[in-house]
N, C-alpha and C positions, 0 to 999 in steps of 0.2 A: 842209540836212544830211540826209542818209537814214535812216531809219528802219525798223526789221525790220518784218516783213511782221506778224506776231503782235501787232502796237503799231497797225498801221493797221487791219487787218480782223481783228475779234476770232473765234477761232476756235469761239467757242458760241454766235454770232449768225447766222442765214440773214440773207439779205441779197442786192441786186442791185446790180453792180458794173457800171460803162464803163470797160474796160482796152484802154491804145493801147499800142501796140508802133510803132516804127519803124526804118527803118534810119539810119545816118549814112555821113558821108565820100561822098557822093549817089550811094548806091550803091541798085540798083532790086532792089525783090524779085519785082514780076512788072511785064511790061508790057514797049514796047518804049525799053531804053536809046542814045537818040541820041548820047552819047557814046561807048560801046563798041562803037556798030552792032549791038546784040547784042537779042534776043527774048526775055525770060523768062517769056512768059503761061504755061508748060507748072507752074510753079513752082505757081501760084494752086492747082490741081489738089491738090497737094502740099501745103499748108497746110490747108487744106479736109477733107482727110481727116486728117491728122493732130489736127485741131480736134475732129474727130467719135469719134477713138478714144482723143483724151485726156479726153472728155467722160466716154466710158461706164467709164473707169479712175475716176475719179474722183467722189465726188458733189456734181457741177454739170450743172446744163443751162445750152445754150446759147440763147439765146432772140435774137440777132441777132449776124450778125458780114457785115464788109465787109472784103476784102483788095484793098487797092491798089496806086498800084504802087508806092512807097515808107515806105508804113503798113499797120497791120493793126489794126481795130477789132474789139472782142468784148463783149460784154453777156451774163453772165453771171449767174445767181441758184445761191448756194450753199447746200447744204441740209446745213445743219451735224446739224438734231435725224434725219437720214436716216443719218449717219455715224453720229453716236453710237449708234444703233440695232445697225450693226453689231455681231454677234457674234463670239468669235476667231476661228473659218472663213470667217466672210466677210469680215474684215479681211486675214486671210492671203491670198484670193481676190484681194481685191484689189491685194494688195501684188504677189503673182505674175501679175497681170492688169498691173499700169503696167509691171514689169520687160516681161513682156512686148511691152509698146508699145516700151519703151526701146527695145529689142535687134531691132527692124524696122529698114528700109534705114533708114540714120543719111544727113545732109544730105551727109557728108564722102565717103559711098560709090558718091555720087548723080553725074554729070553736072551743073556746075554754070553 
C-alpha cells in the first residue's frame, strides 16, 4: 500500500537515498526502440540536465545517476540541516528558482 513520502523519508533527517524511476507499457525513455523503429538517445541529454537543475533548486546533491534506456537511477544525499538553514529570502529564492526550472521547455513542448 503506498505511503506519503514524509512517512518514508523523514524531512529532518539527511540522508542518502537509491531512487529508480522507470517507464511502463515497454515504452523506452532513451535508447534505440526496435518496436517503434524509433531513436531516443537525444532524450538521455534531456534528463541529465534536467537532474542537474533540479539539484541546484533544491538541497540535494547528486552523487551518481545512470539513465537507461527504460530506467533512470539516481543516488541522492539530502541535506535537510542545509534547508533548515535557509532564511525567508533564501527560501523564497528558492521557491522562485524550482518555479523557474518548472516553467523551462516542459517534456509536452519538446519533440517527442
Amino acid at each position: 500500500m503506498p505511503q506519503a513520502r514524509e512517512r518514508t523519508v523523514p524531512t529532518n533527517c539527511s540522508g542518502y537515498y537509491h531512487c529508480v524511476s522507470r517507464c511502463v507499457r515497454r515504452a523506452w525513455l532513451c535508447g534505440y526502440d526496435k518496436v517503434n523503429d524509433k531513436n531516443y538517445d537525444y532524450r538521455r541529454q534531456w534528463v541529465e540536465d534536467r537532474l542537474m537543475a533540479l539539484a541546484e533548486a533544491y538541497s540535494v546533491s547528486i552523487y551518481a545517476y545512470a539513465v537507461m534506456s527504460n530506467h533512470l537511477h539516481v543516488v541522492v544525499k539530502v541535506d535537510a540541516v542545509a534547508a533548515q538553514d535557509w532564511s525567508g529570502g533564501e527560501a523564497t529564492y528558492m521557491d522562485v528558482r524550482q518555479n523557474a526550472v518548472s516553467q523551462e521547455t516542459r517534456p509536452l513542448q519538446r519533440q517527442l
